[in-house]
C-alpha positions in Angstrom: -2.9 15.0 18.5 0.4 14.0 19.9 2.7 11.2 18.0 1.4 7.7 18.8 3.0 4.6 18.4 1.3 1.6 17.8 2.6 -1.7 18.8 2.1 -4.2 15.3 2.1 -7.3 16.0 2.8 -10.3 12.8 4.4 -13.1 11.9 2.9 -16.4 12.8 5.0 -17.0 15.7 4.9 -14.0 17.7 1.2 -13.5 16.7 0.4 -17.1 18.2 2.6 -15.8 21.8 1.0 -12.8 22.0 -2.3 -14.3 21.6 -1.2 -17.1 24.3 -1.3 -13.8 26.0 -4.6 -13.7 26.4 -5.8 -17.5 26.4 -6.5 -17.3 22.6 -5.4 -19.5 19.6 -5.0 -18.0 16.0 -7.6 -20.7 14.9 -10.1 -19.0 16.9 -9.9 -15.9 15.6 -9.4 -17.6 12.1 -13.1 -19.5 12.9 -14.8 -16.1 13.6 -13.7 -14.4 10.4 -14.7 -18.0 8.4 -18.1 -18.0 9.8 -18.8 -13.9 9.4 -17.7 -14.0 5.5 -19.9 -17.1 4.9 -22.9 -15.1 6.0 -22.0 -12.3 4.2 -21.8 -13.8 1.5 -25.3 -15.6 2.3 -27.3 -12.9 2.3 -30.0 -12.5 -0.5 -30.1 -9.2 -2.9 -34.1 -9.7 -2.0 -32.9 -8.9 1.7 -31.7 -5.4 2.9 -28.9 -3.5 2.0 -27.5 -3.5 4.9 -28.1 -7.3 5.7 -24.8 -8.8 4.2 -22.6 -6.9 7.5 -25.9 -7.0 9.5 -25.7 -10.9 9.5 -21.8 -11.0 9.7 -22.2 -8.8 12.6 -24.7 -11.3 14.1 -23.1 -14.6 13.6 -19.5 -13.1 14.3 -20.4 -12.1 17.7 -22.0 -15.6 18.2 -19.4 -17.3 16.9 -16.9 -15.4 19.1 -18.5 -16.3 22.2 -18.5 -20.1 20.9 -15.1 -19.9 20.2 -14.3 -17.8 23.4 -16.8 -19.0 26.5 -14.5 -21.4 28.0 -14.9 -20.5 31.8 -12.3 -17.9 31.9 -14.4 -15.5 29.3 -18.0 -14.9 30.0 -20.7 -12.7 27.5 -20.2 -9.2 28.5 -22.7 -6.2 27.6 -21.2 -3.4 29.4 -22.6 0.0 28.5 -24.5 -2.1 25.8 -21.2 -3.6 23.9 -21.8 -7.3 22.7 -18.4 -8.8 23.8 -16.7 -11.4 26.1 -14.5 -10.7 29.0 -11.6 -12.1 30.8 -11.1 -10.2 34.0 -8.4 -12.3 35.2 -6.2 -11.8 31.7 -8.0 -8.2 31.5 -9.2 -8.3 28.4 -12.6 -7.9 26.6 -13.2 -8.8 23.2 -15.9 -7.3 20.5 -16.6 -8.2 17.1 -15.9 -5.4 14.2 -16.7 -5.5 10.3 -13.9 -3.4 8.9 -13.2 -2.0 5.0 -10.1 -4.2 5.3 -7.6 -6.1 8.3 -4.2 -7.1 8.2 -2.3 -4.2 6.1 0.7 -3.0 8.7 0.1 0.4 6.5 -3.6 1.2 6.6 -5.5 0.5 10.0 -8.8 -0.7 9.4 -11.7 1.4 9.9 -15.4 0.5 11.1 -18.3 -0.2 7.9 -20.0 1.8 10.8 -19.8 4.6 12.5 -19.0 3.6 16.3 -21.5 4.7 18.9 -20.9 7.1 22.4 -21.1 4.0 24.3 -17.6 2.7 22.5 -16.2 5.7 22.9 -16.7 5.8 26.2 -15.1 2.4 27.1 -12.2 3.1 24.0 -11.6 6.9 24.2 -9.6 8.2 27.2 -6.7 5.8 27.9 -5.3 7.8 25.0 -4.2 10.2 27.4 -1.8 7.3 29.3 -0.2 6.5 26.1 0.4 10.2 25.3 2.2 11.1 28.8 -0.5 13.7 29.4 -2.0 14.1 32.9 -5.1 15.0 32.7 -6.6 15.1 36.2 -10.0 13.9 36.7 -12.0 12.9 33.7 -16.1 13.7 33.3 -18.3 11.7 31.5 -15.8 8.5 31.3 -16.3 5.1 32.0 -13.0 2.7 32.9 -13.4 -1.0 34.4 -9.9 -1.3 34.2 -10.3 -3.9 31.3 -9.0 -2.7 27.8 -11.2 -3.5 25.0 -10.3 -5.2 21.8 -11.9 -6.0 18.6 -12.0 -8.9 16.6 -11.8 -7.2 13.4 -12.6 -8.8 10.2 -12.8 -7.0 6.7 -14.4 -7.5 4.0 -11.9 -10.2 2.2 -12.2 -12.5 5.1 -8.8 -11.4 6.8 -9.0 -10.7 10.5 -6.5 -8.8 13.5 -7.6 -8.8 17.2 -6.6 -4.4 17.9 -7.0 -2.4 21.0 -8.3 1.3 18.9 -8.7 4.7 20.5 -12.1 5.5 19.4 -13.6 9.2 18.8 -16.3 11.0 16.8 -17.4 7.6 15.2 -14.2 6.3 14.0 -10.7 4.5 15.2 -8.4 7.8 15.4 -5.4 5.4 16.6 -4.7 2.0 17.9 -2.7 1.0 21.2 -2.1 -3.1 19.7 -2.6 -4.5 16.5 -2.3 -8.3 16.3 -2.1 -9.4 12.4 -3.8 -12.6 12.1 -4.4 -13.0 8.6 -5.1 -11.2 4.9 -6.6 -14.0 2.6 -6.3 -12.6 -1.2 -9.7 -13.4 -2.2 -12.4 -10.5 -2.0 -15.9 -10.8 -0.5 -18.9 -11.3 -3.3 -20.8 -8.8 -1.3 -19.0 -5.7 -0.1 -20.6 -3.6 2.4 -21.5 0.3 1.5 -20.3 2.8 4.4 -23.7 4.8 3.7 -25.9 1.2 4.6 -23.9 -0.3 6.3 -24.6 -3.0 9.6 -26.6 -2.2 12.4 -23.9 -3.5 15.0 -23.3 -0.4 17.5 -25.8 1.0 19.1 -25.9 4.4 21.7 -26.7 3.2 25.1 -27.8 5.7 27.5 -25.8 6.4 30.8 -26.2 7.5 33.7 -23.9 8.6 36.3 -24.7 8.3 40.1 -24.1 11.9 41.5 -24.3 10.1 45.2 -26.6 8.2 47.2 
């Protein structure tokens, strides 16, 4: 894979502009981590496994779209992703449980494995970023919107990143915006092998003409 830079973005100040960017407020962000932890950390050992990031997954996308439906954003489910939108800023915003946010040194990755339908609306603008021209791409689907993820980990701290996503995972990230990495670790961590149900494989289907 060809060298990639990522553009880190930290520091209360500039983190604040850049989200001012998008129409967002750190506190936002800040709200959707609070509120994903504390049902986390809700969850009782009679429940599932998997139900600690099950419900964080839940009640972080709700609270994301409290924090986030304004007028400018509306819900968005394309190709099945629970998000918001902004077409005017261009932006669309998910909700992600990670291992761990906010380390400049070690980008986060997913408690579970990312779906097809991710990939599909994460994976090719790689290519842009790399200089390569690839002609026309097959099985792709591109709104011109660029997704981002609210992405909280499992000690509460949170980032708002724009990943390349392939074969399950975030290979590389266009944007990271460090929000912040509270010290304190999560009762209840969340085991890779039972982890949330939050992604999901949508099927689609391409018109071949009408």
């Amino acid at each position: 894979m060809p060298a990639f830079a990522t553009a880190i973005i930290q520091g209360d100040a500039t983190v604040a502009a850049r989200l001012a960017d998008f129409g967002l407020v750190p506190d936002q962000l800040l709200a959707v981590a609070r509120t994903a932890r504390a049902w986390a950390d809700d969850a009782s050992p009679l429940m599932p496994v998997n139900a600690p990031g099950t419900l964080a997954y839940i009640h972080g996308v709700m609270e994301l779209r409290q924090q986030m439906l304004d007028g400018s954003y509306t819900v968005d489910r394309t190709c099945g992703i629970e998000a918001v939108v902004n077409r005017d800023r261009r932006i669309r915003i998910a909700f992600q449980n990670v291992d761990r946010a906010c380390d400049p040194n070690f980008p986060p990755s997913p408690r579970s494995s990312k779906g097809s339908a991710s990939e599909l609306l994460c994976g090719p603008t790689l290519f842009e970023y790399s200089g390569v021209d690839t002609g026309p791409l097959t099985g792709v689907i591109s709104d011109g919107v660029p997704t981002y993820y609210a992405m909280v980990g499992e000690d509460g701290s949170v980032e708002l990143s724009h990943p390349v996503i392939s074969n399950g995972s975030f290979v590389q990230f266009h944007e990271r915006i460090l929000i912040s990495a509270p010290d304190a670790d999560w009762a209840d961590t969340i085991d890779p092998d039972t982890g949330p149900v939050e992604d999901f494989d949508i099927p689609v289907r391409f018109k071949t003409g009408v």
